[in-house]
N, C-alpha and C positions, 0 to 999 in steps of 0.2 A: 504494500500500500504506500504511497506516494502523494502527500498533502504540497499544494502551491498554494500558500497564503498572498493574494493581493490585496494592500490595505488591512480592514477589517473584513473579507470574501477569504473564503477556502475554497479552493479547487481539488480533489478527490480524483487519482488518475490508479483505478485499480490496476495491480500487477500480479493478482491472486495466480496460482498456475507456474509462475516463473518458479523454475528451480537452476540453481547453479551451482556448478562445481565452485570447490575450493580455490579461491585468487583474487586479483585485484578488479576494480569493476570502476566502470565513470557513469554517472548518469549526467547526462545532460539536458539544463530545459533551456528552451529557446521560446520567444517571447515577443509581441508588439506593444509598446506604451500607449495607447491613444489620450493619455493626461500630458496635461503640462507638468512640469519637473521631471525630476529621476525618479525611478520607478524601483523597489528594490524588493526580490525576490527571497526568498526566505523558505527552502525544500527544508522536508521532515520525508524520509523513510523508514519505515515501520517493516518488520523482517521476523523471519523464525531459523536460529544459525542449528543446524543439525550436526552434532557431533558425533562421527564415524567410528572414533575409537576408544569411549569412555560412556558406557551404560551405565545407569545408576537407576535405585530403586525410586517405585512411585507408586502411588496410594497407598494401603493399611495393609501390612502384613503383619498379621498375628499366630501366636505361638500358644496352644493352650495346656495347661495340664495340671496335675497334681503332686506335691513331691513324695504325700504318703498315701496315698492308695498306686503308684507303679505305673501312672500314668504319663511321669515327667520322660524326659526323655531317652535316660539310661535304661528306665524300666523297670527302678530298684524302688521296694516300698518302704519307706521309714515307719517305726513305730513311735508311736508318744505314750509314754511311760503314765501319765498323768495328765489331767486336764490343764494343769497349770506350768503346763510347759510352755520354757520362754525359746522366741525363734529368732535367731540374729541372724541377720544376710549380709554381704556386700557382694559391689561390684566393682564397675570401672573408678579407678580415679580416685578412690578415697570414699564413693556413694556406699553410705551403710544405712542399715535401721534394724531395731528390734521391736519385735513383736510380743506383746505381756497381756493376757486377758486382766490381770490383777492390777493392769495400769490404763485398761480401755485403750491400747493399742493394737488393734486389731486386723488393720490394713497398713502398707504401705509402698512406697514408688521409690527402685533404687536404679539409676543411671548404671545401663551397659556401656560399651564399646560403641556397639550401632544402635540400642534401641534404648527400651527400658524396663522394666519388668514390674507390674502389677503384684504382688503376691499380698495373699491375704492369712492369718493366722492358723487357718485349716488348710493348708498346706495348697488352695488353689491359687493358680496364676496365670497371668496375662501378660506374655513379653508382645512389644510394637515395637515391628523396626522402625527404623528413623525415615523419613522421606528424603529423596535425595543423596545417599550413602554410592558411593562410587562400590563398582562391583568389584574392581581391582583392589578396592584397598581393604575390602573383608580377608584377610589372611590367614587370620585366624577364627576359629568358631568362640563363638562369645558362650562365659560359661560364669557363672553366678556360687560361691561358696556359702555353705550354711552351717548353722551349728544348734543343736538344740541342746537344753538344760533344762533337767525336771525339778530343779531347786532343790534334790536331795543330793547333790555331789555328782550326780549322773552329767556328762555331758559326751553328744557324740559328734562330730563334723562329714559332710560330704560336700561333693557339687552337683550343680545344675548346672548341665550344657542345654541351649537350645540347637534344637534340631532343625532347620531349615532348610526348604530346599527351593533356590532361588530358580525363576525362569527369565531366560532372554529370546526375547522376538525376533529374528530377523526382519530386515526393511530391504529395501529395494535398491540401496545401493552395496557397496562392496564394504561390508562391515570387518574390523577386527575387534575382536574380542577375546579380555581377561578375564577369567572367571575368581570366584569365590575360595574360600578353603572348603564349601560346603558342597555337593553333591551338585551342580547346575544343570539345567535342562534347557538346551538350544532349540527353539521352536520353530518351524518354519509353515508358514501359512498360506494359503495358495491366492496370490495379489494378483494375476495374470493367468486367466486360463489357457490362451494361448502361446504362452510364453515356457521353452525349456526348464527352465527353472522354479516356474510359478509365478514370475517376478520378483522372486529374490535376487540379489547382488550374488556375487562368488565372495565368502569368506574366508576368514580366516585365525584360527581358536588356535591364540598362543600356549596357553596353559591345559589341555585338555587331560585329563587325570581318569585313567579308569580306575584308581585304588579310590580316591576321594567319589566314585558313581556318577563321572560325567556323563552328561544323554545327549543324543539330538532324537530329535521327533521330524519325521519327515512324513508321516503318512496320508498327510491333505494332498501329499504331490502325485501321490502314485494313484494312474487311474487304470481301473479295469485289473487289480493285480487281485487275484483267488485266492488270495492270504494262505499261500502254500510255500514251504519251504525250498521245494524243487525249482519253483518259479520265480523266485527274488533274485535270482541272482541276473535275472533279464531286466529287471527296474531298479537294482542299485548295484554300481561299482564301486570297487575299494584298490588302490595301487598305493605303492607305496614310490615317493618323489625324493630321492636324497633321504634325508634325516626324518622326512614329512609323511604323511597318511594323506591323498585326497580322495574323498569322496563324489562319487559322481551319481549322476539317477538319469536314467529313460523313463517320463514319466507314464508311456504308453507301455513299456516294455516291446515286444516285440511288431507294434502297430508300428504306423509309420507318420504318425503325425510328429513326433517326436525321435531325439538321437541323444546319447551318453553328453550328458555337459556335467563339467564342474559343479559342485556345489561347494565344496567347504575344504579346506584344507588344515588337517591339525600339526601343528607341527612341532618338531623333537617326538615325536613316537612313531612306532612301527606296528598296524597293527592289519590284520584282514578283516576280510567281511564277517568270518565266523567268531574273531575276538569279540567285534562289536556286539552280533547278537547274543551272544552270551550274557548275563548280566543284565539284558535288556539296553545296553549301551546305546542302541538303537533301537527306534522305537518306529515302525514302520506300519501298527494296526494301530486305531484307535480305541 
């Protein structure tokens, strides 16, 4: 969007639509005065800058669970010896609180790494990640220490790691992408039904980790495939490029509307089509 203020008048010269690569750019306006004196232009461009190689979280991602009934995310159940058991947590940075029925504190909010964690006296909790958290800079898994005291000399400690498991979109240009210390899931949606790809870009997943549960999801791309083993290997290739893995897909398979294009290339690993699907690594049915 594109505002020419003449005087107290706006002029409104939509450029919705315009997409452009990365680089320098001039817009130029050109103009007739029909007033007396000098005339003085005053351009505002209005823009959306898309960032190719830095994903970051957005809206509410929430973690839920319990730490004593086996719900949190280890899976271990704590027991409370007594009702008047005190629960002390912290987190990131210094963020602590204790929890004392005997002093009506009952809830409270202790600052992670990325988010923050709701917990409440009976052992339920609410972690929210943070909005905006770069995916590259989660490195490590955020994990919360506790310690309970039955006021008889009893005290015992554990942690609370959250479990999450973050997803990235593909877009339609040529994305690279860092992932998490956590388990990620590369998604690929089908933008372009005409298009080899779906109208995804060709990528490329710097970090991709099958020990940490790295995924791609390709299965919006593949059409007309019988969801048989014997026949995947006509809708998705796997090679290996130098140090690299790419990934390629026929999204007809053996029709002819369609031919093997690139999709993704991960690189520093080795791996084939059958490492992928093991694990689910690859996620090819819906």
């Amino acid at each position: 969007m594109a505002n020419i203020t003449l005087g107290s008048a706006t002029v409104t010269v939509n450029l919705s639509g315009l997409e452009l690569d990365a680089g320098t750019y001039t817009l130029n306006f050109t103009g007739t005065n029909t007033l007396a004196g000098a005339a003085t232009i005053t351009p505002r461009v209005i823009g959306t800058t898309v960032d190719l190689d830095n994903f970051e979280t957005s809206g509410t991602h929430t973690v839920l669970g319990n730490i004593f009934d086996g719900s949190d995310a280890a899976g271990a159940m704590d027991q409370l010896n007594t009702v008047n058991t005190r629960l002390s947590i912290s987190g990131y940075n210094g963020s602590a609180a204790t929890l004392d029925a005997a002093a009506n504190t009952t809830s409270a909010t202790i600052q992670g790494h990325y988010g923050t964690l709701q917990i409440n006296l009976d052992g339920a909790y609410t972690y929210t990640l943070n909005n905006g958290v770069a995916m590259s800079s989660i490195t490590s898994k955020e994990v919360f220490t506790y310690q309970l005291d039955d006021k008889m000399g009893h005290t015992d400690s554990a942690t609370l790691t959250i479990d999450m498991a973050p997803q990235i979109v593909s877009t339609n240009q040529n994305d690279v992408l860092i992932g998490s210390a956590y388990g990620d899931t590369l998604i690929y949606h089908l933008l372009n039904g005409a298009d080899a790809t779906g109208g995804n870009g060709v990528d490329r997943w710097q970090n991709f980790s099958t020990a940490q549960g790295d995924k791609i999801d390709i299965h919006e791309l593949l059409t007309g495939w019988d969801h048989q083993a014997a026949t995947l290997g006509n809708f998705v290739q796997v090679h290996t490029s130098g140090a690299n893995t790419v990934i390629s897909v026929d999204r007809d398979g053996t029709g002819s509307a369609f031919k093997s294009t690139d999709l993704v290339t991960l690189e520093n690993v080795q791996l084939t089509l059958n490492d992928l699907l093991q694990n689910n690594h690859l996620i090819t049915s819906g």
